[in-house]
One Martini backbone bead per residue (centre of mass of N, CA, C, O) as a GRO file, in nm:
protein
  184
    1UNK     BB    1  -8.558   4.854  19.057
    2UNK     BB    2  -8.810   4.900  18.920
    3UNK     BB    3  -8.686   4.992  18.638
    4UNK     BB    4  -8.571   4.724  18.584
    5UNK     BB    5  -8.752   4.541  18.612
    6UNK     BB    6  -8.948   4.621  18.387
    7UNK     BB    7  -8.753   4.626  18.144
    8UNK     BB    8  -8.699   4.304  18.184
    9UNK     BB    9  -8.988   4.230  18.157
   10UNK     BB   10  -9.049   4.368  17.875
   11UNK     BB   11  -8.689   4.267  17.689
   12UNK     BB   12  -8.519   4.129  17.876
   13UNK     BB   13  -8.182   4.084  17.966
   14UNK     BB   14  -8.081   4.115  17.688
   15UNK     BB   15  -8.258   4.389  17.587
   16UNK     BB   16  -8.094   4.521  17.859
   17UNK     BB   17  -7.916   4.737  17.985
   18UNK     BB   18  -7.809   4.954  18.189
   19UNK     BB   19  -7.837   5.198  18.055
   20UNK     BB   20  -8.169   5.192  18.026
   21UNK     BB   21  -8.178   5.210  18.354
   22UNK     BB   22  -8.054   5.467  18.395
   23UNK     BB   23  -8.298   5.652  18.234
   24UNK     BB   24  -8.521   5.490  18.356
   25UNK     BB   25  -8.415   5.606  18.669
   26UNK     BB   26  -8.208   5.875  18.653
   27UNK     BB   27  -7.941   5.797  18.682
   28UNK     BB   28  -7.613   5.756  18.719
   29UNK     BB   29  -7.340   5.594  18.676
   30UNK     BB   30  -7.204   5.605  18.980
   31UNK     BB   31  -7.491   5.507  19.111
   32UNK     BB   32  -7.507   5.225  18.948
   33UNK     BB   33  -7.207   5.150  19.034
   34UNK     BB   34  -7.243   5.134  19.335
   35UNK     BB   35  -7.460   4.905  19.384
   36UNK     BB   36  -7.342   4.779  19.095
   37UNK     BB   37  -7.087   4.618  18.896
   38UNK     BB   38  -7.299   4.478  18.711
   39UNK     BB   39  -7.546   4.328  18.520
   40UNK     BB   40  -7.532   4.100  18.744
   41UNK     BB   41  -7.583   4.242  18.998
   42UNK     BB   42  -7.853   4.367  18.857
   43UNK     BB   43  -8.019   4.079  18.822
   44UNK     BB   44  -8.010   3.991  19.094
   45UNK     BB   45  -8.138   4.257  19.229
   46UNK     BB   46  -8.415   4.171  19.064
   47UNK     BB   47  -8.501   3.904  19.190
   48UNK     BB   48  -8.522   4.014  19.465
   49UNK     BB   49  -8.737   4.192  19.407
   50UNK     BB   50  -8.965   4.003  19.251
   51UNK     BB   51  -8.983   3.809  19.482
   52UNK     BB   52  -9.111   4.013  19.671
   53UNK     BB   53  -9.313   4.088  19.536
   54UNK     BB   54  -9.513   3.832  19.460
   55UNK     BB   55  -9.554   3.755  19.742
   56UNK     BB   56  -9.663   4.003  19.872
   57UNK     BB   57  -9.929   3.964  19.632
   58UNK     BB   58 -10.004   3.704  19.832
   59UNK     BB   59 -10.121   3.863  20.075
   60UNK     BB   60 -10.190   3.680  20.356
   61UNK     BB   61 -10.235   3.400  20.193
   62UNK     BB   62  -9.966   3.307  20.190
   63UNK     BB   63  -9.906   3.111  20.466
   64UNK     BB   64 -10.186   3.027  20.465
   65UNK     BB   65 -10.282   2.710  20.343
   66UNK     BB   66 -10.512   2.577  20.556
   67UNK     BB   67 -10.730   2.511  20.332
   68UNK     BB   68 -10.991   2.452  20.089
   69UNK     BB   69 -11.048   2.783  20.103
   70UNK     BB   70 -10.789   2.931  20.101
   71UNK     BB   71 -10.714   2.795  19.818
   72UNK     BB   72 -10.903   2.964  19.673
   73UNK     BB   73 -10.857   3.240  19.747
   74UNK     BB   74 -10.557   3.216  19.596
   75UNK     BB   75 -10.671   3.194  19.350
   76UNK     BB   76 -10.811   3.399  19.295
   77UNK     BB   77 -10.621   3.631  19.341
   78UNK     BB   78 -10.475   3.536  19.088
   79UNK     BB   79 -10.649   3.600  18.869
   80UNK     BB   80 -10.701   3.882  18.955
   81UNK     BB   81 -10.392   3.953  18.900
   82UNK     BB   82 -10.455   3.899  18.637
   83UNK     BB   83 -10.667   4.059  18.486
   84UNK     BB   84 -10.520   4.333  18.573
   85UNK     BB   85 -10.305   4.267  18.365
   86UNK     BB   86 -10.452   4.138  18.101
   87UNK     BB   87 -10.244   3.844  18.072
   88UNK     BB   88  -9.996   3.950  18.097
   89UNK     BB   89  -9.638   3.841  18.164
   90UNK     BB   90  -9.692   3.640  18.374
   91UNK     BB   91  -9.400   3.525  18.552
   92UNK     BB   92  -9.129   3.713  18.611
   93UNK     BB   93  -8.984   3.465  18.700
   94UNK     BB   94  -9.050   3.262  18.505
   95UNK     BB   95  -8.915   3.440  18.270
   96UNK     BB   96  -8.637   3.427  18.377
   97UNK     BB   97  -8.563   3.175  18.388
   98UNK     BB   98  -8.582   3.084  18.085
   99UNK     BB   99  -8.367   3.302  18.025
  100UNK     BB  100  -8.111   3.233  18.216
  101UNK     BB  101  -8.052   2.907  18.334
  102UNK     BB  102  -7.826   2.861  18.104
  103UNK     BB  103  -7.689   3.134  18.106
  104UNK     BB  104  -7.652   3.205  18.482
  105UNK     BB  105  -7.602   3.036  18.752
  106UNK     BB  106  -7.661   3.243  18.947
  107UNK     BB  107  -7.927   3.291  18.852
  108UNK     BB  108  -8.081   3.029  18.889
  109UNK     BB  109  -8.004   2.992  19.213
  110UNK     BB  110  -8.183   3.243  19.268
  111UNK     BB  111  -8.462   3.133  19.142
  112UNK     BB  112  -8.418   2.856  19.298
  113UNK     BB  113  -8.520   3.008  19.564
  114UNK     BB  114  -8.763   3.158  19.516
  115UNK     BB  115  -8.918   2.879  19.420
  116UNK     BB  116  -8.886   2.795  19.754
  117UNK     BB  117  -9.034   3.020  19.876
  118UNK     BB  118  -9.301   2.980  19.763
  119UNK     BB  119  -9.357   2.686  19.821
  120UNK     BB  120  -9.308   2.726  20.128
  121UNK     BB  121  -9.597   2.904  20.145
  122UNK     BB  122  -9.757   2.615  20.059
  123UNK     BB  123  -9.686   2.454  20.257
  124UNK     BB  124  -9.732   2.546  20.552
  125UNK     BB  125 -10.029   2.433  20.521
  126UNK     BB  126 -10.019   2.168  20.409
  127UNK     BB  127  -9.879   2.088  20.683
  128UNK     BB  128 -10.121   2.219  20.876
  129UNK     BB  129 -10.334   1.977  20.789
  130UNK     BB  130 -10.150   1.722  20.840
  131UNK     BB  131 -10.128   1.766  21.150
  132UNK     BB  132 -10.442   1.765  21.193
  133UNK     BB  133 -10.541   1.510  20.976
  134UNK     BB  134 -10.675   1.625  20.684
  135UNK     BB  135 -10.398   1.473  20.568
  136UNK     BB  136 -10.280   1.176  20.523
  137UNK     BB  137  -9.995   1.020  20.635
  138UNK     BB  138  -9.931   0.906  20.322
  139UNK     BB  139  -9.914   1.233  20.265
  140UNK     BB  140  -9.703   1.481  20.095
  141UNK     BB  141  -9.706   1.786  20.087
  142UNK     BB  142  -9.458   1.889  19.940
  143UNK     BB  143  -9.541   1.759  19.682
  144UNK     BB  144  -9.812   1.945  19.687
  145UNK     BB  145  -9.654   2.189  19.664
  146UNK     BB  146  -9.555   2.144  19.402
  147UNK     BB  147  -9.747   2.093  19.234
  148UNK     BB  148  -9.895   2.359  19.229
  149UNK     BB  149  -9.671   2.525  19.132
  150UNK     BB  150  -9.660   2.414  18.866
  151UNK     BB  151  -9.926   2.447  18.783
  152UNK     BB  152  -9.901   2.778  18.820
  153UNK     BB  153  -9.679   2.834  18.621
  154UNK     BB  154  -9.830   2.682  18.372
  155UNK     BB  155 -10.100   2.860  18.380
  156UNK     BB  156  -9.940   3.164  18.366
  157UNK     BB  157  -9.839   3.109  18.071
  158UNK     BB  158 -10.125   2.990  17.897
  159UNK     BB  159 -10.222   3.293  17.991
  160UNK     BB  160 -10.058   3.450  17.832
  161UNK     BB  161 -10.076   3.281  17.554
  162UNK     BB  162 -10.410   3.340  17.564
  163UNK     BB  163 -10.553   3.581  17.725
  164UNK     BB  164 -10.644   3.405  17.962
  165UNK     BB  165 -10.767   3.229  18.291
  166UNK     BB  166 -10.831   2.926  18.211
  167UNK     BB  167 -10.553   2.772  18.277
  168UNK     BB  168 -10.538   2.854  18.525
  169UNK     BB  169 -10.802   2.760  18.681
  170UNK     BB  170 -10.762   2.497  18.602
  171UNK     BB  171 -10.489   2.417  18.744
  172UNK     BB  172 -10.545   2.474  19.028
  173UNK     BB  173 -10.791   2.314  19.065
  174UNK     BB  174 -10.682   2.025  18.994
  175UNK     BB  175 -10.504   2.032  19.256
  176UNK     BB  176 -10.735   2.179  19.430
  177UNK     BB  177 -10.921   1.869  19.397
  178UNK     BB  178 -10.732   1.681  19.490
  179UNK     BB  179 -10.659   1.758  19.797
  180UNK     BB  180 -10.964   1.723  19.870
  181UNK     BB  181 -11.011   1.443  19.855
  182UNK     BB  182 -10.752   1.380  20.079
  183UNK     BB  183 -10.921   1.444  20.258
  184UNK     BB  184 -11.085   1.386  20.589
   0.00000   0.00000   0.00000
């Protein structure tokens, strides 16, 4: 898995064949195909492979983001994270996402339960906020849980093309300094 992960994200779906993944992973073409019977049911267990790295990579922080200590944190994080990759790759969920969305129904599907994963992670914490009372009974935490993964996608993606942090500490600042206003 790590090695089809890899080459996946490196040439993208398209870019990458099985054979590729065969040599790359070194084994037999009898082994690739004992565990996946064709290129879809091996990109489907590419993205389940992905999400479970991006998530643990985020560990204990996601899911415990009940505190606007905790959002910076996990800000830091991701940024740190971004550093150590050199702001290269983006987000390998979201670059899956882009390149088979549309012309891969059942992998769109397997994408958008990742990201319903990661945001449930970033709820959690939003609305043990809200049941404490630190964010008002009128404000939506899933909406705000919703709003920072986009913020985090999208300030990922201007990571990776301008190879700086400023796009993504931009993006999470904004979502997680609106979040801290509606603190009562």
């Amino acid at each position: 898995m790590a090695a089809a992960a890899r080459l996946i994200n490196e040439r993208g779906v398209a870019g990458t064949s099985t054979e590729d993944v065969r040599i790359a992973a070194g084994v037999s073409s009898s082994q690739l195909y004992h565990y996946f019977a064709d290129k879809k049911s091996l990109v489907r267990a590419v993205i389940a492979f992905l999400t479970e790295l991006v998530l643990q990579n985020q560990q204990p922080l996601l899911g415990h983001l009940d505190s606007i200590e905790a959002l910076r944190a996990w800000r830091d994080l991701l940024l740190k994270i971004q550093h150590h990759l050199g702001y290269k790759g983006g987000c390998p969920i979201g670059t899956l996402a882009g390149e088979i969305a549309e012309t891969f129904p059942e992998g769109r599907l397997d994408l958008a339960a990742a990201f319903a994963e990661w945001e449930e992670g970033i709820r959690c914490g939003l609305r043990a906020m809200h049941d404490r009372g630190e964010l008002p009974a009128d404000v939506n935490p899933d909406e705000l849980a919703l709003a920072l993964l986009a913020a985090l996608q999208g300030g990922l993606l201007l990571t990776q093309l301008r190879r700086e942090a400023e796009p993504l500490k931009a993006a999470l600042d904004t979502v997680i300094d609106r979040i801290e206003s509606l603190t009562v």
